[in-house]
VOBA-1610 file (N, C-alpha, C; in pm, whole numbers, padded with zeros to 5 digits, always signed):
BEGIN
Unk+10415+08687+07265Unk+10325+08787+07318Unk+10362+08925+07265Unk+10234+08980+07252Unk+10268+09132+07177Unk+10332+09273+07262Unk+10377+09341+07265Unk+10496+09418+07358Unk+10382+09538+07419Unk+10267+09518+07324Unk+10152+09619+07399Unk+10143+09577+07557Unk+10148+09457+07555Unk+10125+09360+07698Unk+10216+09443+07799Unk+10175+09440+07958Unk+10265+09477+08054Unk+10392+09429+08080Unk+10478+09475+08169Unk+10594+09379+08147Unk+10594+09233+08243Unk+10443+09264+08358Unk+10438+09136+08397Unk+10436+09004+08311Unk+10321+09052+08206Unk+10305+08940+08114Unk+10394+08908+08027Unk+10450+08995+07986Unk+10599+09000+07879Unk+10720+08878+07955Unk+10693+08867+08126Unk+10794+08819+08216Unk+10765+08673+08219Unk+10664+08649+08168Unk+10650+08521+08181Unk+10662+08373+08048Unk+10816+08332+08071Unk+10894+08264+07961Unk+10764+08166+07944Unk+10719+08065+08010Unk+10691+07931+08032Unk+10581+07935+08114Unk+10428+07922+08032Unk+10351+07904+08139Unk+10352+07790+08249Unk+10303+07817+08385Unk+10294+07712+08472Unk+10150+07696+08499Unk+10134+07543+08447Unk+10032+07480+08465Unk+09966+07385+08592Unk+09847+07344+08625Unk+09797+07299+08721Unk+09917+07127+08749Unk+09921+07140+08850Unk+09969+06986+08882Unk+09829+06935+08970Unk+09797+06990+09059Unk+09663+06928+09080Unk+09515+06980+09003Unk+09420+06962+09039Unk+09285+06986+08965Unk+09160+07012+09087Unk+09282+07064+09187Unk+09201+07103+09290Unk+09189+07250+09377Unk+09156+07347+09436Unk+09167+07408+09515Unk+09280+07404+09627Unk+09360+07397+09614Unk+09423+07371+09757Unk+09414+07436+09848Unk+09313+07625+09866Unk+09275+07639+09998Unk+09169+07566+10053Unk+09091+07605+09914Unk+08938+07485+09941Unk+08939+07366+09975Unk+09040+07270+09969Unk+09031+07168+10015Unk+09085+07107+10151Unk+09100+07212+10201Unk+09184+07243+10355Unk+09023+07231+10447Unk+08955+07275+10390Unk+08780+07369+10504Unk+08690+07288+10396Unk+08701+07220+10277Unk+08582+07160+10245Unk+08479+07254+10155Unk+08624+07344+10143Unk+08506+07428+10015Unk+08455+07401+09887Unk+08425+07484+09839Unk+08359+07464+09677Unk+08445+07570+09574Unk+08453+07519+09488Unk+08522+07608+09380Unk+08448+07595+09238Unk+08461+07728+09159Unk+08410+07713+09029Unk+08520+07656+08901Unk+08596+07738+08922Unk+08686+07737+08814Unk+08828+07729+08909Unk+08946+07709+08802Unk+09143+07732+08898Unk+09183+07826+08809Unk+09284+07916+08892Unk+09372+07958+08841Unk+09521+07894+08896Unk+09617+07931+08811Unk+09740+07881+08846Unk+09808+08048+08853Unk+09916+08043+08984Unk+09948+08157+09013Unk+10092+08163+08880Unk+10160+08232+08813Unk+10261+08202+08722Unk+10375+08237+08800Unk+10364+08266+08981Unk+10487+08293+09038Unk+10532+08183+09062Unk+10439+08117+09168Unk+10503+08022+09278Unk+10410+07865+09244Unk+10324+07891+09143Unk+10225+07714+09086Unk+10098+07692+09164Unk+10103+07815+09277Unk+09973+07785+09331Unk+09862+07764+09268Unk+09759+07682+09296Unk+09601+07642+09203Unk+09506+07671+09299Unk+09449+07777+09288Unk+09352+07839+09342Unk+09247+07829+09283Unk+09111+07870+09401Unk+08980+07872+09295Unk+08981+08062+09262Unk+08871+08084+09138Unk+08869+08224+09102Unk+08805+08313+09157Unk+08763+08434+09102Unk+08664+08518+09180Unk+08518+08411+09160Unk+08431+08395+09094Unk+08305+08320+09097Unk+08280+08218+09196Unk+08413+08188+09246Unk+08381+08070+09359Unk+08373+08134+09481Unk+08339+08078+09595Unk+08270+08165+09734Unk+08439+08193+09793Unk+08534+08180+09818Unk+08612+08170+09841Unk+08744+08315+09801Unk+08718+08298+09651Unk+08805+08368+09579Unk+08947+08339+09600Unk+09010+08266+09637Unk+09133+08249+09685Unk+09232+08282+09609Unk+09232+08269+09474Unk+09330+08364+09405Unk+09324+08495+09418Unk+09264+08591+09424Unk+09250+08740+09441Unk+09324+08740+09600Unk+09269+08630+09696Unk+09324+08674+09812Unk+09488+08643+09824Unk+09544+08530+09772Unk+09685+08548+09713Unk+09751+08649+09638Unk+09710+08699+09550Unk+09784+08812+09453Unk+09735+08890+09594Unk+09671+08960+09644Unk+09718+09047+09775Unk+09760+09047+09855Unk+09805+08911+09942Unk+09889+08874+10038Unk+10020+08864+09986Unk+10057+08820+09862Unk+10204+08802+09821Unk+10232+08909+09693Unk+10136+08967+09606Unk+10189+09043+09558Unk+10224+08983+09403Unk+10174+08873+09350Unk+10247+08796+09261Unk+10108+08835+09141Unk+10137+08915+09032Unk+10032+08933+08934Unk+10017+08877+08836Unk+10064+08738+08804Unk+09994+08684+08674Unk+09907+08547+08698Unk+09859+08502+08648Unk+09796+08382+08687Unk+09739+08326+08529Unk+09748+08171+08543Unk+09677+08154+08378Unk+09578+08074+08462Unk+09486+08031+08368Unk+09334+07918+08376Unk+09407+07816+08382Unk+09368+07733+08461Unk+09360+07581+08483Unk+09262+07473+08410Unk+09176+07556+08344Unk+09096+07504+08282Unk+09113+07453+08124Unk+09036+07285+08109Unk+09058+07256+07994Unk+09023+07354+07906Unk+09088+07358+07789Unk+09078+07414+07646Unk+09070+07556+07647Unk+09088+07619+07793Unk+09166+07805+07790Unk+09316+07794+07793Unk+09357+07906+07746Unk+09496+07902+07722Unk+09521+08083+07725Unk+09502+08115+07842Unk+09481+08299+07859Unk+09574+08304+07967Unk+09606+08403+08047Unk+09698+08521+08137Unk+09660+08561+08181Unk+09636+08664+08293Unk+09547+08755+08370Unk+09699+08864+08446Unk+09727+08942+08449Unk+09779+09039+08492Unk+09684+09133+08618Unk+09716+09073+08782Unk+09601+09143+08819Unk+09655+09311+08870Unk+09761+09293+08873Unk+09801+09411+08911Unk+09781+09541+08753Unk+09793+09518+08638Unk+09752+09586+08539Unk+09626+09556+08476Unk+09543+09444+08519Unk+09422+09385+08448Unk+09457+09398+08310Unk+09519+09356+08293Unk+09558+09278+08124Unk+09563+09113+08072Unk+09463+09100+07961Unk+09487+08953+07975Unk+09568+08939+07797Unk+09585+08828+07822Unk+09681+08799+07743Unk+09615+08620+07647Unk+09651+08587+07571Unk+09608+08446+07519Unk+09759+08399+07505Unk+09764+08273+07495Unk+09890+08195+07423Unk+09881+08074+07359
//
């Protein structure tokens, strides 16, 4: 990664990828999700902003944890929400 990047994104050796392919708030209440993110703190798989839910945005504000990559086949990006910087790898 290029050093223009924040140092959140700079912090992250090893992306962490989805172990499930699900929502795990959404699937607590029976929600719907569009897309996952994976949190790069703690592995959480959340759905994104587009889904009714947003549950990643509501994590990075309850805990504070700013990177997250796509869960999604064939993206391979970063999201920095605390600097809104994205990143590819």
């Amino acid at each position: 990664m290029s050093q223009s990047l924040c140092e959140h994104l700079l912090d992250v050796d090893n992306v962490v990828t989805s172990k499930t392919h699900v929502c795990e708030e959404c699937v607590k209440t029976n929600g719907e999700w569009v897309h996952l993110r994976v949190c790069q703190t703690c592995g959480a798989t959340l759905c994104c902003d587009d889904s009714p839910s947003q549950h990643m945005t509501k994590h990075f504000h309850a805990t504070g944890h700013p990177v997250i990559a796509s869960a999604e086949p064939g993206e391979r990006w970063l999201w920095c929400n605390k600097d809104e910087i994205m990143a590819q790898y």
